[in-house]
C-alpha positions, 0 to 999 in steps of 0.5 A: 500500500502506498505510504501517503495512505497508510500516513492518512489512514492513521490520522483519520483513525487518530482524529476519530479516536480524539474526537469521540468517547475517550475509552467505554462508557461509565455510570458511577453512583455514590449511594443507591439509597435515599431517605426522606422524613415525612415532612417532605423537603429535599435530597440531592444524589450524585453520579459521573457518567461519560455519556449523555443522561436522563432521569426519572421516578415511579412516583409522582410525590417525588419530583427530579431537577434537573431531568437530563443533563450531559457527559462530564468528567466532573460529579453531577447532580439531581434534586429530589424534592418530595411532598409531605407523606400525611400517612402513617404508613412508609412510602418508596419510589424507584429513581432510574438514571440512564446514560447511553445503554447504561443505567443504576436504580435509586431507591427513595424511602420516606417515613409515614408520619407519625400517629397523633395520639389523642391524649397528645393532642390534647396537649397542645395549645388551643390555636386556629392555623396549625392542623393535626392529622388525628386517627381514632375509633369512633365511639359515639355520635351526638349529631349526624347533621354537623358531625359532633361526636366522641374518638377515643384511642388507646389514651383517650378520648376527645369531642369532635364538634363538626367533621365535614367532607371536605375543609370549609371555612370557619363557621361554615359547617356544609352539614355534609357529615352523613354523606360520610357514613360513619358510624361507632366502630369506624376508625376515622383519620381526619385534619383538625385544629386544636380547639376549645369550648368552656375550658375543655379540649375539643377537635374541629369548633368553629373552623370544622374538622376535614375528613381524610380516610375511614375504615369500617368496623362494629360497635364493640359493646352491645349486642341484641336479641328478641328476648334472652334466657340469660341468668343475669339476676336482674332481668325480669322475663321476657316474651318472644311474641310482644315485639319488644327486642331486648339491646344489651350494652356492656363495658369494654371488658366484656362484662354486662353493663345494662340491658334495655327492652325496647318498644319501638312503637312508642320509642322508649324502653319498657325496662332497663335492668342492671347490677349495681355496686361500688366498682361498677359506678366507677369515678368519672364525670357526665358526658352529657353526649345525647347520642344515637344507640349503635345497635338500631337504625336512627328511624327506631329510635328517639334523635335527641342532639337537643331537648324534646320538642313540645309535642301535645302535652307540654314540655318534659326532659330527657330522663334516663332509665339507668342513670348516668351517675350509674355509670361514671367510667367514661366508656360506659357513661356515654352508652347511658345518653343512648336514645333507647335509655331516655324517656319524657320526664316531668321537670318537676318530677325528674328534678325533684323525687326521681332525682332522690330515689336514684341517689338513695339507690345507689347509696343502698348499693355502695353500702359495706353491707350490700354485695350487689342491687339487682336493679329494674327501672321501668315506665308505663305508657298503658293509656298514654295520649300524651306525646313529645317531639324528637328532634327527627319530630318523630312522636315519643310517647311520654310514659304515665308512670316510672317505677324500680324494682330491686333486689338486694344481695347482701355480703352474707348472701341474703336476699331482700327486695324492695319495688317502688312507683310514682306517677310522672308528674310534679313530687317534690318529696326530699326523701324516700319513705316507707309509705312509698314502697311496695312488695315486689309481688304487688308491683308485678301486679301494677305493672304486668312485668314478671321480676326476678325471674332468676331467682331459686322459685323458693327464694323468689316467692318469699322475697317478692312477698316481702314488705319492704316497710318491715325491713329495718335494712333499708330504713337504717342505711 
C-alpha cells in the first residue's frame, strides 16, 4: 500500500479516536439509597457518567431537577424534592438514571408520619392555623347533621364538634357529615385544629374538622336479641311474641353493663335492668353526649342532639332509665345518653323525687353491707295520649308512670327486695319513705312485668312477698 495512505489512514483513525468517547462508557453512583422524613423537603444524589443522561421516578410525590443533563468528567447532580407523606404508613419510589445503554436504580424511602395520639393532642395549645392529622375509633355520635361526636384511642378520648367532607371555612359547617357514613366502630383519620369550648379540649369548633380516610368496623359493646334466657339476676322475663327486642350494652371488658327492652312503637324502653355496686359506678364525670344507640337504625329510635320538642302535652326532659351517675367510667357513661335509655320526664318530677330515689339507690348499693342491687327501672305508657317531639319530630310517647324494682344481695348472701312507683308528674318529696314502697309481688301486679325471674322459685316467692316497710335494712342505711 502506498505510504501517503497508510500516513492518512492513521490520522483519520487518530482524529476519530480524539474526537469521540475517550475509552467505554461509565455510570458511577455514590449511594443507591435515599431517605426522606415525612415532612417532605429535599435530597440531592450524585453520579459521573461519560455519556449523555436522563432521569426519572415511579412516583409522582417525588419530583427530579434537573431531568437530563450531559457527559462530564466532573460529579453531577439531581434534586429530589418530595411532598409531605400525611400517612402513617412508609412510602418508596424507584429513581432510574440512564446514560447511553447504561443505567443504576435509586431507591427513595420516606417515613409515614407519625400517629397523633389523642391524649397528645390534647396537649397542645388551643390555636386556629396549625392542623393535626388525628386517627381514632369512633365511639359515639351526638349529631349526624354537623358531625359532633366522641374518638377515643388507646389514651383517650376527645369531642369532635363538626367533621365535614371536605375543609370549609370557619363557621361554615356544609352539614355534609352523613354523606360520610360513619358510624361507632369506624376508625376515622381526619385534619383538625386544636380547639376549645368552656375550658375543655375539643377537635374541629368553629373552623370544622376535614375528613381524610375511614375504615369500617362494629360497635364493640352491645349486642341484641328478641328476648334472652340469660341468668343475669336482674332481668325480669321476657316474651318472644310482644315485639319488644331486648339491646344489651356492656363495658369494654366484656362484662354486662345494662340491658334495655325496647318498644319501638312508642320509642322508649319498657325496662332497663342492671347490677349495681361500688366498682361498677366507677369515678368519672357526665358526658352529657345525647347520642344515637349503635345497635338500631336512627328511624327506631328517639334523635335527641337537643331537648324534646313540645309535642301535645307540654314540655318534659330527657330522663334516663339507668342513670348516668350509674355509670361514671367514661366508656360506659356515654352508652347511658343512648336514645333507647331516655324517656319524657316531668321537670318537676325528674328534678325533684326521681332525682332522690336514684341517689338513695345507689347509696343502698355502695353500702359495706350490700354485695350487689339487682336493679329494674321501668315506665308505663298503658293509656298514654300524651306525646313529645324528637328532634327527627318523630312522636315519643311520654310514659304515665316510672317505677324500680330491686333486689338486694347482701355480703352474707341474703336476699331482700324492695319495688317502688310514682306517677310522672310534679313530687317534690326530699326523701324516700316507707309509705312509698311496695312488695315486689304487688308491683308485678301494677305493672304486668314478671321480676326476678332468676331467682331459686323458693327464694323468689318469699322475697317478692316481702314488705319492704318491715325491713329495718333499708330504713337504717
Amino acid at each position: 500500500m502506498n505510504k501517503k495512505i497508510l500516513l492518512l489512514s492513521g490520522a483519520l483513525a487518530l482524529l476519530l479516536v480524539s474526537c469521540g468517547k475517550t475509552g467505554p462508557a461509565t455510570l458511577n453512583m455514590l449511594s443507591s439509597t435515599v431517605n426522606i422524613g415525612y415532612a417532605g423537603g429535599e435530597q440531592q444524589i450524585s453520579f459521573q457518567t461519560n455519556q449523555s443522561w436522563s432521569v426519572s421516578s415511579d412516583q409522582t410525590w417525588l419530583t427530579l431537577t434537573p431531568a437530563s443533563g450531559g457527559a462530564s468528567d466532573q460529579s453531577q447532580f439531581v434534586t429530589l424534592r418530595a411532598e409531605e407523606n400525611a400517612a402513617e404508613e412508609e412510602r418508596t419510589a424507584t429513581v432510574t438514571i440512564r446514560a447511553g445503554e447504561l443505567s443504576k436504580l435509586v431507591s427513595v424511602a420516606q417515613a409515614g408520619t407519625p400517629r397523633l395520639t389523642i391524649s397528645t393532642f390534647l396537649s397542645k395549645k388551643p390555636d386556629e392555623t396549625t392542623w393535626y392529622r388525628l386517627t381514632g375509633e369512633i365511639a359515639s355520635i351526638a349529631n349526624e347533621s354537623y358531625g359532633n361526636f366522641y374518638l377515643k384511642d388507646e389514651t383517650g378520648y376527645v369531642y369532635v364538634y363538626g367533621l365535614c367532607e371536605k375543609q370549609v371555612a370557619k363557621g361554615k359547617n356544609d352539614q355534609s357529615f352523613s354523606k360520610l357514613e360513619l358510624k361507632a366502630g369506624d376508625t376515622v383519620t381526619m385534619m383538625t385544629l386544636r380547639s376549645e369550648h368552656n375550658g375543655t379540649a375539643e377537635a374541629g369548633g368553629q373552623t370544622p374538622a376535614y375528613f381524610v380516610s375511614k375504615t369500617e368496623g362494629g360497635y364493640k359493646l352491645g349486642s341484641k336479641a328478641n328476648s334472652t334466657k340469660a341468668g343475669w339476676m336482674e332481668l325480669p322475663a321476657t316474651s318472644d311474641s310482644d315485639g319488644q327486642i331486648l339491646l344489651m350494652h356492656r363495658f369494654p371488658s366484656g362484662k354486662r353493663s345494662y340491658s334495655a327492652y325496647y318498644d319501638d312503637k312508642n320509642l322508649v324502653s319498657s325496662w332497663v335492668a342492671y347490677p349495681l355496686c361500688a366498682g361498677n359506678i366507677g369515678s368519672g364525670v357526665r358526658t352529657d353526649s345525647f347520642a344515637l344507640d349503635p345497635l338500631l337504625p336512627r328511624e327506631k329510635q328517639q334523635y335527641n342532639p337537643y331537648v324534646y320538642k313540645a309535642g301535645n302535652g307540654g314540655n318534659y326532659e330527657r330522663g334516663h332509665q339507668i342513670p348516668s351517675a350509674d355509670r361514671l367510667d367514661f366508656a360506659v357513661n356515654l352508652e347511658t345518653f343512648y336514645g333507647t335509655n331516655l324517656t319524657p320526664q316531668d321537670p318537676g318530677f325528674n328534678s325533684a323525687v326521681w332525682a332522690v330515689l336514684e341517689g338513695k339507690v345507689r347509696s343502698w348499693a355502695k353500702n359495706s353491707d350490700t354485695d350487689t342491687l339487682y336493679v329494674v327501672t321501668g315506665c308505663s305508657v298503658e293509656g298514654s295520649t300524651t306525646y313529645v317531639l324528637d328532634s327527627d319530630s318523630k312522636h315519643v310517647t311520654v310514659p304515665t308512670a316510672y317505677y324500680k324494682a330491686l333486689l338486694r344481695l347482701s355480703k352474707d348472701k341474703a336476699y331482700s327486695a324492695l319495688g317502688i312507683w310514682f306517677e310522672n308528674k310534679p313530687n317534690a318529696a326530699e326523701s324516700i319513705g316507707k309509705e312509698m314502697t311496695l312488695s315486689i309481688d304487688e308491683l308485678e301486679q301494677k305493672v304486668g312485668v314478671d321480676f326476678f325471674v332468676n331467682l331459686p322459685d323458693d327464694v323468689e316467692k318469699s322475697v317478692e312477698a316481702q314488705k319492704p316497710a318491715d325491713v329495718a335494712w333499708w330504713w337504717n342505711n
